[in-house]
Structures are given as C-alpha cells and as structure tokens.
C-alpha positions as CSV (number, residue, x, y, z in Angstrom):
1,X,75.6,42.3,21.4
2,X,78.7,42.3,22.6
3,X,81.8,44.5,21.3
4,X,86.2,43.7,21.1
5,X,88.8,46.5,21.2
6,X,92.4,44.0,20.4
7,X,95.5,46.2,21.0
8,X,99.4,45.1,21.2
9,X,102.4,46.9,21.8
10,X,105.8,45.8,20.4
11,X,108.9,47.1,20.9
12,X,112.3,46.0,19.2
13,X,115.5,45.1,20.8
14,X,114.0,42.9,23.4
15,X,111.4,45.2,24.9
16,X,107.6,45.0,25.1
17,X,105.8,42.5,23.1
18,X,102.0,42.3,24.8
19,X,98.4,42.5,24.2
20,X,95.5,44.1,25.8
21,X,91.6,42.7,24.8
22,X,88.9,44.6,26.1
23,X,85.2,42.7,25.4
24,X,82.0,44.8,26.7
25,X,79.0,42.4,26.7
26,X,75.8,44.0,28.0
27,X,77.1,45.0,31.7
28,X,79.7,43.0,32.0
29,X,83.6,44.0,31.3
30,X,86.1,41.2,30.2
31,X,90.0,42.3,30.3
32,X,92.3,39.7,28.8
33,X,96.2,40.7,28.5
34,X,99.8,39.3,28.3
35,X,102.3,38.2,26.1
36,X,101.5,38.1,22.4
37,X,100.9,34.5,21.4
38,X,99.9,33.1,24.8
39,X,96.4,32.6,25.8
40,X,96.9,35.7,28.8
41,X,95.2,35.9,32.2
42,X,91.7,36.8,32.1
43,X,89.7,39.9,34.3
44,X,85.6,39.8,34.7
45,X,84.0,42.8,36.0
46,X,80.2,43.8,36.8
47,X,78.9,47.7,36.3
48,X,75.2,48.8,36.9
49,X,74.7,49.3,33.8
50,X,75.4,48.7,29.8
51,X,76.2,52.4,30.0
52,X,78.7,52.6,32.6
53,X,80.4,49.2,31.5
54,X,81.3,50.8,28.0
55,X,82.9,53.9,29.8
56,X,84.7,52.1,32.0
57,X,85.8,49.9,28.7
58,X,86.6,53.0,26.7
59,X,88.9,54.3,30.0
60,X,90.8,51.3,29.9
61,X,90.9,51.2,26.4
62,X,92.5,54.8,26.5
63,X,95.3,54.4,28.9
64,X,96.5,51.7,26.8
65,X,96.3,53.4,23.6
66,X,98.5,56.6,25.4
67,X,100.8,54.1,26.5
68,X,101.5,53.4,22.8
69,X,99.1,50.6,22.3
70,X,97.7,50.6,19.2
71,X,95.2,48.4,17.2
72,X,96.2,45.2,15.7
73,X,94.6,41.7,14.6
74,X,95.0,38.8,17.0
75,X,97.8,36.5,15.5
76,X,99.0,39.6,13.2
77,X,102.5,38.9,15.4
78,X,104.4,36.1,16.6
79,X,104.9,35.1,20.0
80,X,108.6,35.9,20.8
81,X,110.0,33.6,22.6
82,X,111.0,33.2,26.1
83,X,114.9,32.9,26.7
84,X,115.8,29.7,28.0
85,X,118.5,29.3,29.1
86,X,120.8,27.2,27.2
87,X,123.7,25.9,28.9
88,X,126.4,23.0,27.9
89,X,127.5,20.1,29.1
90,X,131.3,18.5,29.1
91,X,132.2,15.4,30.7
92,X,133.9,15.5,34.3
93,X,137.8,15.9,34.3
94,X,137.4,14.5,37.9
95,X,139.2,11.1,39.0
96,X,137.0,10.1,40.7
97,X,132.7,10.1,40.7
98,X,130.7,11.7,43.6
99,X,129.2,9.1,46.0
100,X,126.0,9.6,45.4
101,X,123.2,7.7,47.1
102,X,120.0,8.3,44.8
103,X,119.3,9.5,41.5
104,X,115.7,11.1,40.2
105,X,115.9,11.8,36.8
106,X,112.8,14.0,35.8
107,X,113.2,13.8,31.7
108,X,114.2,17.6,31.2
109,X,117.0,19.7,32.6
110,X,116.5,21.3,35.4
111,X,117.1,24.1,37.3
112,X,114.6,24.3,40.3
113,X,115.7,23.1,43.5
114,X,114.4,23.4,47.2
115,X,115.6,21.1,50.2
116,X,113.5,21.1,53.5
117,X,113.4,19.6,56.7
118,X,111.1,17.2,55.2
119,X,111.0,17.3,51.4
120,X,113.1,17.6,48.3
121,X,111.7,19.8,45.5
122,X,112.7,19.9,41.9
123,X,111.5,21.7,39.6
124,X,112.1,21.2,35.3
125,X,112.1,23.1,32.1
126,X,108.6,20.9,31.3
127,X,106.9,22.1,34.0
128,X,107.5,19.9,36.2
129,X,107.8,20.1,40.0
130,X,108.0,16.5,42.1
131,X,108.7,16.2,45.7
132,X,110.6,13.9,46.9
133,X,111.2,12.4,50.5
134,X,115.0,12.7,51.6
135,X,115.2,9.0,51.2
136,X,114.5,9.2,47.3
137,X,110.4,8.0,48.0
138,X,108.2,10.6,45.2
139,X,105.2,12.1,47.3
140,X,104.0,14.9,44.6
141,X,103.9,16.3,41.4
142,X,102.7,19.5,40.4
143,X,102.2,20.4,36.7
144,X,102.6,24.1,35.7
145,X,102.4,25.8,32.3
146,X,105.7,26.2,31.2
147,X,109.3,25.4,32.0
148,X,110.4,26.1,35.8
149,X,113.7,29.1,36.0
150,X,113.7,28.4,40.0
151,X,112.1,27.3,43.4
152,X,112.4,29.5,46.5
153,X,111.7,29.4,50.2
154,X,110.1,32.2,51.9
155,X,109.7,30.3,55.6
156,X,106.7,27.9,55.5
157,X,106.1,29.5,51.5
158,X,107.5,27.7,48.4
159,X,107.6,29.7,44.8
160,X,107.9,28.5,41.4
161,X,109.4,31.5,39.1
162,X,107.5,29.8,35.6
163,X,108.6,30.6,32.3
164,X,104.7,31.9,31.8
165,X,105.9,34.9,33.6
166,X,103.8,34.1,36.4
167,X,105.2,32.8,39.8
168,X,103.3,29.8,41.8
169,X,102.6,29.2,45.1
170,X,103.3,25.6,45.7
171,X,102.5,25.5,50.0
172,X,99.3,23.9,49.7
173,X,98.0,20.6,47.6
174,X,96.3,23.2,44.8
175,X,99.0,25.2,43.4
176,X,98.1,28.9,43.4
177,X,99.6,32.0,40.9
178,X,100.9,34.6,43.7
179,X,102.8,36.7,41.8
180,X,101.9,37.9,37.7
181,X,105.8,39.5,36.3
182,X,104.8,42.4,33.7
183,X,104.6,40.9,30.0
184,X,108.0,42.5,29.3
185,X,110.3,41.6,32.3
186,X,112.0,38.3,31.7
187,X,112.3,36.0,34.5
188,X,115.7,34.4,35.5
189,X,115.5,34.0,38.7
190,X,114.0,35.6,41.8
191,X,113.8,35.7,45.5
192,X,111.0,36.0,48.3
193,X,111.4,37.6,51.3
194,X,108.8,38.4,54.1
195,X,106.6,38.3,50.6
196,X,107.7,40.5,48.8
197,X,109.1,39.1,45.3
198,X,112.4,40.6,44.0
199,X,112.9,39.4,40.0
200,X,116.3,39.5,38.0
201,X,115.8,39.2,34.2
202,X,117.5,38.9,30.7
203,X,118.3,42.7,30.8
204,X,120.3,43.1,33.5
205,X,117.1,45.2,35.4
206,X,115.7,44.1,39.1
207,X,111.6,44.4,39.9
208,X,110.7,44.3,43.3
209,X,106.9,43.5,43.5
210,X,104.9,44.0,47.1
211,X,102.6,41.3,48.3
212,X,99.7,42.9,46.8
213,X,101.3,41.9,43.1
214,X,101.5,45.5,42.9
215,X,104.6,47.1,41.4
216,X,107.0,48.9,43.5
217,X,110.9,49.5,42.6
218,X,112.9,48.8,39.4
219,X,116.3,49.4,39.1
220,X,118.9,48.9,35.7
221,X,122.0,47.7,36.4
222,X,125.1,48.1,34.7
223,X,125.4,44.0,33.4
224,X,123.0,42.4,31.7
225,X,121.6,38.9,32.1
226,X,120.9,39.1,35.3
227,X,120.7,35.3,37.2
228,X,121.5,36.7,40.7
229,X,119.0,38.1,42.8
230,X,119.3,37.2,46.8
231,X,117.8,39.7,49.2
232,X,118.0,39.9,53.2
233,X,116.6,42.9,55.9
234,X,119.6,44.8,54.7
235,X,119.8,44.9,51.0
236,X,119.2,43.1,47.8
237,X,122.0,41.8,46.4
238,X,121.7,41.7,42.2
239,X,124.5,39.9,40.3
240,X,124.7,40.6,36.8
241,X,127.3,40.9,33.9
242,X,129.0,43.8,35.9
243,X,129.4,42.3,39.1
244,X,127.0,42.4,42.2
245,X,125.2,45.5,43.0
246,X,123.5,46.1,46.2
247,X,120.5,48.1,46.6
248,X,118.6,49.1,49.3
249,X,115.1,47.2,50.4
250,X,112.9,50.2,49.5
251,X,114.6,51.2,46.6
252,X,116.1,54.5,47.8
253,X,119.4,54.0,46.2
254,X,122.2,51.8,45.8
255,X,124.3,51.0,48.6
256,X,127.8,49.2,46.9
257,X,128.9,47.9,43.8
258,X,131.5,45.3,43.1
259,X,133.3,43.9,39.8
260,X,133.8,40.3,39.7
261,X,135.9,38.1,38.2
262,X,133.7,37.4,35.1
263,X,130.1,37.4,34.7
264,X,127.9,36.5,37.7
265,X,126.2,33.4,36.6
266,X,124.5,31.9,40.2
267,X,124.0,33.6,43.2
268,X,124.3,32.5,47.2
269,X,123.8,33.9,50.7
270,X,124.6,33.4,54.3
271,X,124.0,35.7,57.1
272,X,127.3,37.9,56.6
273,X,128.0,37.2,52.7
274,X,126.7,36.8,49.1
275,X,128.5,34.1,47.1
276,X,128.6,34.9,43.0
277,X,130.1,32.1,40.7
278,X,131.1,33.7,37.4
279,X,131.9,32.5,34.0
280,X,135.5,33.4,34.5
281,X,136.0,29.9,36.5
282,X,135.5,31.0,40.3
283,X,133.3,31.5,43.0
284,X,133.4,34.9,45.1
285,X,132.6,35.2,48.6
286,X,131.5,39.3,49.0
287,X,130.8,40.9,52.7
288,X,127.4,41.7,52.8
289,X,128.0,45.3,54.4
290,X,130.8,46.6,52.0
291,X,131.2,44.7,48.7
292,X,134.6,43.6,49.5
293,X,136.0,40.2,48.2
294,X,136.6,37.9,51.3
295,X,137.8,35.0,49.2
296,X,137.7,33.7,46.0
297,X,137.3,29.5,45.3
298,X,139.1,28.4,41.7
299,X,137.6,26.1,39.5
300,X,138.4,24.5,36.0
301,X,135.5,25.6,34.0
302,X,132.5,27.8,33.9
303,X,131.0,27.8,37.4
304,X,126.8,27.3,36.8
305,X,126.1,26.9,40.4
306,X,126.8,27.3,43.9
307,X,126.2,26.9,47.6
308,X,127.2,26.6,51.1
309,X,127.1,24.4,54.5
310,X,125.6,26.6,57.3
311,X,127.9,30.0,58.1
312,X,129.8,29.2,54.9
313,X,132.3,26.7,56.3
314,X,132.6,25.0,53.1
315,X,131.3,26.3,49.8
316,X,130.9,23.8,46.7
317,X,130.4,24.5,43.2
318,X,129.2,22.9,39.9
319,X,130.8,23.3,36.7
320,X,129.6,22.9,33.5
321,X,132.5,20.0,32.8
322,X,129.7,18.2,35.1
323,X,132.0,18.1,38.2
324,X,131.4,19.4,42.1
325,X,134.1,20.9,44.3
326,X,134.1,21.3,47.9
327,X,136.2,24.2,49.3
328,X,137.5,25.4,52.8
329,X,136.0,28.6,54.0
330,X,139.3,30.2,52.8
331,X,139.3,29.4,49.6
332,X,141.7,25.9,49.9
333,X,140.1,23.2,47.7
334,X,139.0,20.2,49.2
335,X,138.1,17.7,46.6
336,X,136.5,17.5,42.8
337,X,134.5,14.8,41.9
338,X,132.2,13.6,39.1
339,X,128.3,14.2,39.3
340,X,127.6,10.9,36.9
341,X,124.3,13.0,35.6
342,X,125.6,16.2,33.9
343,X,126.5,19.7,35.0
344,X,125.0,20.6,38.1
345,X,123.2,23.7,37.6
346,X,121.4,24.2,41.0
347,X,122.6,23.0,44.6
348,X,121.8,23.1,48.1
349,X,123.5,21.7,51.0
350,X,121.9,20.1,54.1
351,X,122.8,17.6,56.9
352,X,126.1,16.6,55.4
353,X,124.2,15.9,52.1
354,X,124.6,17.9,48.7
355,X,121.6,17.9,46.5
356,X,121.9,18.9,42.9
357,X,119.8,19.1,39.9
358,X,121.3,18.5,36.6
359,X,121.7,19.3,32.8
360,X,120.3,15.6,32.3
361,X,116.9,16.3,34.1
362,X,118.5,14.7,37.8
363,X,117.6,15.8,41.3
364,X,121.1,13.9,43.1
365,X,121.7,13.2,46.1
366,X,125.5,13.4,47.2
367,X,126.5,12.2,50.5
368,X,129.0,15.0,51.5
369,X,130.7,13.7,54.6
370,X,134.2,13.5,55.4
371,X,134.4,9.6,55.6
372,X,132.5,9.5,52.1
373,X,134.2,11.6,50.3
374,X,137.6,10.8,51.6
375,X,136.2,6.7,49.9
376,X,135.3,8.5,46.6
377,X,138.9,10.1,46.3
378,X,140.2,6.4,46.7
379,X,137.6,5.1,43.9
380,X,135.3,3.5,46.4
381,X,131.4,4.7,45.8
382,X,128.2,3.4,47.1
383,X,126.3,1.7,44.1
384,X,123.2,5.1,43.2
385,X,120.1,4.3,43.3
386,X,117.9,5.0,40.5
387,X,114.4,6.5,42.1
388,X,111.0,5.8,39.9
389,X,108.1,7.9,40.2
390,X,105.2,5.6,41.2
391,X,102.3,5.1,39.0
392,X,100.2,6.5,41.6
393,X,102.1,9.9,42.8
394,X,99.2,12.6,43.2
395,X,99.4,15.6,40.5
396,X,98.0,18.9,41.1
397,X,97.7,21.2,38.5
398,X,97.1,25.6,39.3
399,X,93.4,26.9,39.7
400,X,92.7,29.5,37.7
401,X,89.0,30.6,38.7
402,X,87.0,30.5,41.9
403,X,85.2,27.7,40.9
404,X,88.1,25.4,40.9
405,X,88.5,25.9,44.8
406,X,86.9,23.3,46.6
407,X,83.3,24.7,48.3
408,X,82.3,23.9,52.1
409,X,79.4,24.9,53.8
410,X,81.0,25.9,57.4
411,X,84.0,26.4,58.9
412,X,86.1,23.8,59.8
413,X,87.6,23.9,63.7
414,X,90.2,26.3,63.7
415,X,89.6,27.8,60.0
416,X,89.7,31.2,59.6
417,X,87.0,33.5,57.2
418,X,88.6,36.3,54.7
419,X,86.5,38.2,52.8
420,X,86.8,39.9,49.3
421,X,85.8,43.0,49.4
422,X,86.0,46.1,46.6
423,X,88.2,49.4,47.1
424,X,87.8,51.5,44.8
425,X,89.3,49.7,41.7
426,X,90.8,47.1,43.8
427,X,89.3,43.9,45.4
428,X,91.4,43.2,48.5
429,X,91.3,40.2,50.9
430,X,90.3,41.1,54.6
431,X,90.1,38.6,57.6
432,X,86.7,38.5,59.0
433,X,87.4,36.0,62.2
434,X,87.7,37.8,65.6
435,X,91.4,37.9,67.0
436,X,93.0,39.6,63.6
437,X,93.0,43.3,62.5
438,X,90.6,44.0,60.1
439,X,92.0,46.7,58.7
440,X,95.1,44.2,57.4
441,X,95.2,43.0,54.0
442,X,95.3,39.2,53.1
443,X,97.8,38.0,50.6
444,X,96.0,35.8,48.3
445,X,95.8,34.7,44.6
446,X,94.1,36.8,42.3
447,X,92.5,34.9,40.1
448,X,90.2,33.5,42.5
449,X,89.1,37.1,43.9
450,X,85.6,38.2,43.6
451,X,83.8,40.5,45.5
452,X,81.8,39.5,48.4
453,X,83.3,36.0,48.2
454,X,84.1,34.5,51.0
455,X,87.0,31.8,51.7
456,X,88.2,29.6,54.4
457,X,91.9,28.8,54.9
458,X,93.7,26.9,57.9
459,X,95.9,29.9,59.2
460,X,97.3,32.7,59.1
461,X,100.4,34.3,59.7
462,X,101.5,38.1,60.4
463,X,104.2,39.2,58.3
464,X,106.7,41.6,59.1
465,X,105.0,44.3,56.3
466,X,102.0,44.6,58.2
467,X,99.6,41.6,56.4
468,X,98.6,38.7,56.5
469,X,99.8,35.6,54.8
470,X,98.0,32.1,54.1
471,X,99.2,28.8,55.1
472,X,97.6,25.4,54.0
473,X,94.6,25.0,52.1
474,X,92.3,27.7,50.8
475,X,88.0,27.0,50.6
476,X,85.2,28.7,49.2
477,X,82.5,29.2,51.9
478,X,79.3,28.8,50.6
C-alpha cells in the first residue's frame, strides 16, 4: 500500500510558490516537485527495504516542512503565472525599409535567436525552436514545453532558457534538460560559459548554477527586472533597473557598478566591453575592466535589443517603433531603417548580415553591407522572401526518462562509455573508456540518470572546470 505526503510553500509579493510530493510504495521512493500548477519533474529511488524507504521519505519530508513547507491539497492553489514579457509594437518612423533578403515567420513573437557558422536558430514564445540554413531552407524543429525567453551559445553547446524554468540542451537531434532553475527564480535571460549557467530574473537577483545543476552563487542587485546577464573569464556582467553590475566569477564580491541612462533592457558583449540598451532611448558601450561609459549610441524610442559586428566596429539596435540603426563605433549614426515585421527584439550580426527576430513571430534576415544599405536609404530594396516550413521538417521533442534514449548493444567506432554511478545521495556520470580520468565528472541530463546505467555518446570534451562535457548523440548501452 502505498502512502502521499503533498506539501507547498507560497510566499507573497512574488516569492516562492512550489510543491514537494513525496509517495512511499513498498521500497521504492517517488519525489515529484516544482511549481504549483505544473505537472513538476519526477525522482525514483530504490532502498533495501520498506523500512528504510519510509525513513528516507520521512527525512525528506522533514527538511521541507523546516523550510516552511506545510501540508496542503493538490489544486488547493493556483498556478501563478510566469511573467512574459510583454512588449509593444509601433510602426517604423524610418524612410526607408531594411533590405531584407528572407523572412521566417514562426506564428508567435519571439525572442530566441542564435546564428552559427552553419545554422540559424529561433526560438518563440510557443515553444518553438526551428533551424534554419543561412539561405532561409528550414532543417529542424524542436518542440519544448513552454514559451522560449532565449538561445545561447556555449562553443559547440546550444541552450534554450524555457519558460518551464528548465533550460534545454539543443546540440544533439533529442533535446535534453541540462539545467532545472529553482521553482522561485524567474527566468529572463541567461548565459553559459565553460558550462556553468548564469540566470538574471524578474527580481533583479543573478543565480549562477555549476555544471552539476548544483547551486552555487546568488547575488541581489540594486534594479529589478533583470534581462542582462553576459559573463566572460573576468566577470559577470548583470544589467538591471540600476545599471550594470559586475560581479566576480566565483561570487566573492562585486567588482564595479555603473548607472545607465535608463533601465537596462538587452545586454551585449565583445572582448573589451558590455553593451546595455536602456529604456531611456540609447545604447551604452561600458569597459569591461572599470564600468566607465565609452560611448553612448541615441535612438528614437525604447531600445529592446542590441548587437555588434566583430570588436564592436559598428553597433545596431532595435526599437520598439520596429526600426534598426546602425552606428559607428563612436557613437555617429549611420542609418535607420524599417524592419517590415515588427520590433526587433533579439539580433545578431554575422558576415555583413543582421539577423533579427521579431514582435510578429519573424526570424529576418537583413543584408547589412555598405552597398545595400546605401540602396535602401535611396528607396531601392530587394523584393523578401517569404520562407515556408516544409511539410516534412523533422521535430524532436525532450526525453524525459531513460527509456526514451535510443538502446544499442555495443559501442559504435569511436563512442565513448560513461557510467552512472551513486555517491552518497548523488548519482554522478563517470567515463569508463581508457584515455579519460576517471575521477572526472560527466555533465549529463538528469532525468535519464540511474545507477549502474550505462550510456554511449560520440565525444567528449574537457572543460576548463575540470569535467567533461558531451557532444552529439547520447545511447543507452544495453
């Protein structure tokens, strides 16, 4: 006979609202938690006996309650919901339209965006992610729970920060959750670096989470709505209501501070400075070392996005009057344009190309050479076209249990065997192929962890932080 202990925790003004499900059946332990309304993530654990499995139930059970759990009845509470961020549209003052080549439209605004060497990535506030060749051509789509706040680029790594509070690993054909946020922190955007995930949320606070999905920093700042977290060897760089703060990697302490000209809305980086458009109409180019304002780049209305060619030699911006504008690296403004599909509110340039997703749902592509844009000032565009996603584009959806991982029966040439094993509480992920230290741990999703599995994955690399990191496809070895 099995045996429920159902316990929330709610907090007003914004803070906590979770729920923690303990179920004791015979040996086994079954842990479900999260926010209250969703359907949570789900923990299985085996014990020796019915004996032991009801103390280690009552333990967990405990810590909760002293953390001010207390007992409630499932769907006592309504789910609060997620902020999503809710931004406006004007038309473009501009003259003249942007020349843009092709147009994806993905049937919800979006905010994710990603541009490769060989894809385009765009992420919505349905859940969708397509990829996209650079010529327009849809290769992929990826489905994921709940509406996408942003795509990041850790080297050969793509993330999806998901409005589920969980962040997805998107590197390999079945989409993996790397990274779960606590039930309280409220995702707006984040940033990866050498895998470890940096998180800026609603109230103005920045989580830095190891690669282990283990907690390890947390830091208030003195803004809230935090939608600027970019991070580098040297610092993280949080931009917030109050300005950009910079804090240093290991959480020791904070390194500068600096006021902005409004509200930091988007947040950009090169190798010597951090770019923060504000809500006040401007873009602010900061040195990296001190804080100090280097330049500042005017525009008409509130600036939702921004971005850089290579070393910062031109910065452009989006506003939400659904314009782009092109800067010198001192500030001088080059041009304003039209987008012809909303306010832009992510960007990323590459190869003389600005690529923008939109208010309307678009994923743009802007051809942002000299000789183009000089014919766009004079009226003359290229005719956009309109990309369809074929009929047949493959979808891949997340796996959540082991069993959804595709099982082989011996290791492919070149694979490479990791092992679950238990320590203490923990299961960890160690590499059981000759040529790798052992005693390294494996970054690798959760939910498909058990003990004594064993996987096969194409490669690994050695991250700077002393682990090991997958890249392409994980198997279960059977």
């Amino acid at each position: 006979m099995s045996t429920t202990t159902y316990l929330e925790l709610s907090e007003d003004g914004g803070g906590a609202h979770k729920f923690y499900e303990v179920t004791v059946d015979g040996t086994t332990v079954r842990v479900r938690y999260g926010r209250i309304g969703a359907a949570g993530q789900l923990k299985t654990q085996q014990f020796a006996s019915a004996e032991k499995a009801r103390a280690a139930a009552a333990k967990k059970v405990g810590e909760k309650v002293r953390k001010g759990y207390a007992a409630a009845v499932p769907g006592g509470r309504a789910a609060r919901s997620v902020t999503r961020r809710q931004v406006s549209s004007a038309p473009s003052t501009a003259r003249s339209v942007a020349p843009v080549l092709w147009r994806f439209r993905t049937d919800a605004a979006a905010f994710g965006i990603h541009i490769d060497e060989d894809r385009c990535w765009v992420g919505n506030q349905s859940g969708d992610v397509f990829t996209l060749g650079h010529d327009g051509e849809v290769l992929a789509r990826y489905r994921l729970p709940d509406g996408v706040k942003c795509l990041v680029a850790d080297d050969f790594w793509i993330y999806a920060g998901c409005d589920d509070g969980t962040v997805y690993d998107l590197s390999s054909k079945l989409p993996f959750a790397a990274y779960e946020i606590a039930t309280d922190v409220d995702i707006f955007w984040l940033d990866i670096h050498e895998g470890v995930l940096n998180v800026a949320d609603r109230q103005g606070g920045l989580t830095v989470i190891d690669h282990e999905d283990e907690f390890q920093w947390s830091r208030r700042s003195t803004g809230d709505h935090a939608w600027m977290v970019r991070r580098d060897d040297r610092a993280v760089y949080h931009g917030h209501g109050g300005g950009v703060t910079a804090y240093a990697p290991d959480g020791s302490g904070e390194l500068w501070h600096t006021g902005t000209r409004g509200a930091v809305l988007f947040g950009w980086q090169e190798d010597r400075s951090v770019y923060a458009g504000t809500d006040r109409r401007v873009v602010q180019r900061l040195a990296k070392d001190s804080g100090r304002i280097e330049a500042t780049y005017s525009c008409d209305s509130v600036v939702y996005s921004c971005a850089t060619a290579p070393g910062g030699r031109y910065v452009f911006a989006g506003d939400s009057s659904s314009s782009v504008y092109c800067f010198a690296e001192d500030g001088t403004r080059l041009w304003k344009l039209g987008t012809g599909a909303g306010s832009a509110l992510s960007m990323q340039y590459r190869d003389e190309k600005l690529y923008i997703v939109t208010t309307d749902g678009s994923l743009a592509c802007i051809d942002a050479g000299e000789a183009a844009i000089a014919d766009a000032q004079r009226g003359t565009v290229p005719t956009a076209r309109d990309i369809k996603s074929a009929a047949g584009t493959p979808t891949y959806t997340p796996a959540r249990t082991a069993e959804a991982v595709e099982l082989v029966t011996a290791v492919p040439a070149g694979g490479v065997v990791v092992e679950c094993v238990r320590e203490g509480s923990r299961l960890r992920m160690r590499v059981s192929t000759a040529g790798y230290d052992p005693n390294w741990n494996v970054q690798f999703p959760r939910h498909i962890r058990e003990a004594g599995a064993r996987y096969v994955v194409d490669a690994l690399h050695a991250s700077a932080g002393g682990f090991y990191r997958v890249q392409g496809e994980i198997r279960r070895l059977g």
